[in-house]
N, C-alpha and C positions, 0 to 999 in steps of 0.2 A: 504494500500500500504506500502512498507517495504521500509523502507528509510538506504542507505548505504551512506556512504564519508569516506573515507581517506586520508590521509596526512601525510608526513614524513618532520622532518626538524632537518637539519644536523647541530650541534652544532658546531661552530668554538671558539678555546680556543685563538687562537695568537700564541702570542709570548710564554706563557707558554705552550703553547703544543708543539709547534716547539723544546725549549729551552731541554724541556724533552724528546724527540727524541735525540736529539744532544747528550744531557747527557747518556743516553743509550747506544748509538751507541760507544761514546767513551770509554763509561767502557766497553762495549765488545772487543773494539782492545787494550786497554791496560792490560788486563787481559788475550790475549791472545798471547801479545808479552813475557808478563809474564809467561807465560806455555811456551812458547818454550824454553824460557831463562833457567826454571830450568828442564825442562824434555828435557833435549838433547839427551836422550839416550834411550828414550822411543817415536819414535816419533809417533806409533803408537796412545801411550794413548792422545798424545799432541793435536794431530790430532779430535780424538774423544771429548778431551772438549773443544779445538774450535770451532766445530761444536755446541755443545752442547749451550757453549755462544751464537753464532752469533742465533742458534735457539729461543735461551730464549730471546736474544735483539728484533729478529722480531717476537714474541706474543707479549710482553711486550710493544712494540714501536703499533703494530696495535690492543691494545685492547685500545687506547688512542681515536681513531676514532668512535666517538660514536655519534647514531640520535634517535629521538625519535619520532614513530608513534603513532597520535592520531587517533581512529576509532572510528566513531559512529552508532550505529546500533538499529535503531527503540525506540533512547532516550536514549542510553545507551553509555557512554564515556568511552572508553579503552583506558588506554596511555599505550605504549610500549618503553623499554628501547633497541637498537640494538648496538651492540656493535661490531664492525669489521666486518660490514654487514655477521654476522653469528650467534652471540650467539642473543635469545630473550628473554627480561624479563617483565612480565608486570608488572607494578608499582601501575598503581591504577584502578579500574571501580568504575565509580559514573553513578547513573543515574538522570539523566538532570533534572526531577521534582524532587530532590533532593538540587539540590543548592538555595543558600541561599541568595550568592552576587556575581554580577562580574565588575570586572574596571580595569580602566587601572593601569599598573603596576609600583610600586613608588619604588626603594630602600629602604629597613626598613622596610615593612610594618609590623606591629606586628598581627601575628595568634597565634590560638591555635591548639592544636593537630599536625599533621605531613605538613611539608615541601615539595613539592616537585618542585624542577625548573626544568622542561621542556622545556626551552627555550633559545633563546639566550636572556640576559639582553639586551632588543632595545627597542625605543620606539614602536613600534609594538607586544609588550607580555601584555598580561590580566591576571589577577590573578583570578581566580572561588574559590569561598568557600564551601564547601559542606558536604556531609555525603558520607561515601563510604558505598559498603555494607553492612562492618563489621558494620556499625555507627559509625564510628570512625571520627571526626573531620580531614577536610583535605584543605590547600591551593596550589593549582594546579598552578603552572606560566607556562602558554602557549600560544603559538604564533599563533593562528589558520589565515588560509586566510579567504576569504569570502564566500567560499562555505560553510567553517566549522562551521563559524558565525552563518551565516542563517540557516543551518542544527540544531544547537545547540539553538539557538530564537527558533524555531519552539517549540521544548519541554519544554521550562521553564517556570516558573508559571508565569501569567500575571502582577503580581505586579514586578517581576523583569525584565521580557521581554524589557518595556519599554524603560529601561539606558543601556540596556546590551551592550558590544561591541561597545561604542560608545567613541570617543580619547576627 
């Protein structure tokens, strides 16, 4: 039987994401009070790079909105980077008889090989240790629910199974 689950979970930054909107926002109106100030007499070109700014401010300001889907599919762990619910990048596949350790997630931990936080820092993130395909050394922080849990228990080796996912 083929076993699917999914889950998306949307990274909230605070006050430095808000902060950097703001800041955005306002170099685009001050830079475009700026253009009018010295193209008075062009107002066509003025016109076109205000537009220009305020376009570059709202990419710039919605590539800040970013989540990340974990899929697993018959053992197999996809994380996905989504960015302005449009652009998709996948970050890592690990397959689930592959890992090595999972616990709950402390500030500091020290790894080897590659980084990836996936989540929001709460107490609700785990950290998985593993090989990705490449074999490359990887510590995964994510937040999975309980479907994903169990989905994820199902395929790890029984010497790890046992502590997996537990606070």
């Amino acid at each position: 039987m083929d076993t699917f689950n999914e889950q998306i979970v949307k990274i909230n930054h605070g006050a430095k994401n808000i902060s950097l909107k703001i800041l955005l926002w306002g170099a685009a109106l001050f830079l475009s009070f700026v253009t009018f100030l010295f193209i008075k007499y062009l107002s066509t070109l003025a016109i076109i790079i205000v537009g220009a700014l305020f376009y570059g401010a709202f990419k710039l300001s919605s590539r800040l909105n970013v989540e990340y889907e974990y899929i697993l599919t018959n053992g197999e762990l996809d994380v996905d980077k989504i960015i302005a619910q449009s652009t998709r990048r996948r970050m890592v596949t690990l397959k689930c008889s592959d890992i090595e350790k999972v616990g709950k997630y402390k500030e500091g931990i020290k790894t080897h090989g590659k980084f990836l936080m996936c989540a929001n820092p709460s107490d609700n993130a785990f950290y998985v240790l593993a090989r990705d395909t490449k074999n490359e050394a990887v510590c995964l922080v994510m937040e999975p629910n309980e479907k994903m849990k169990n989905g994820i228990k199902g395929y790890l080796p029984r010497i790890i199974q046992k502590g997996a996912f537990e606070d």
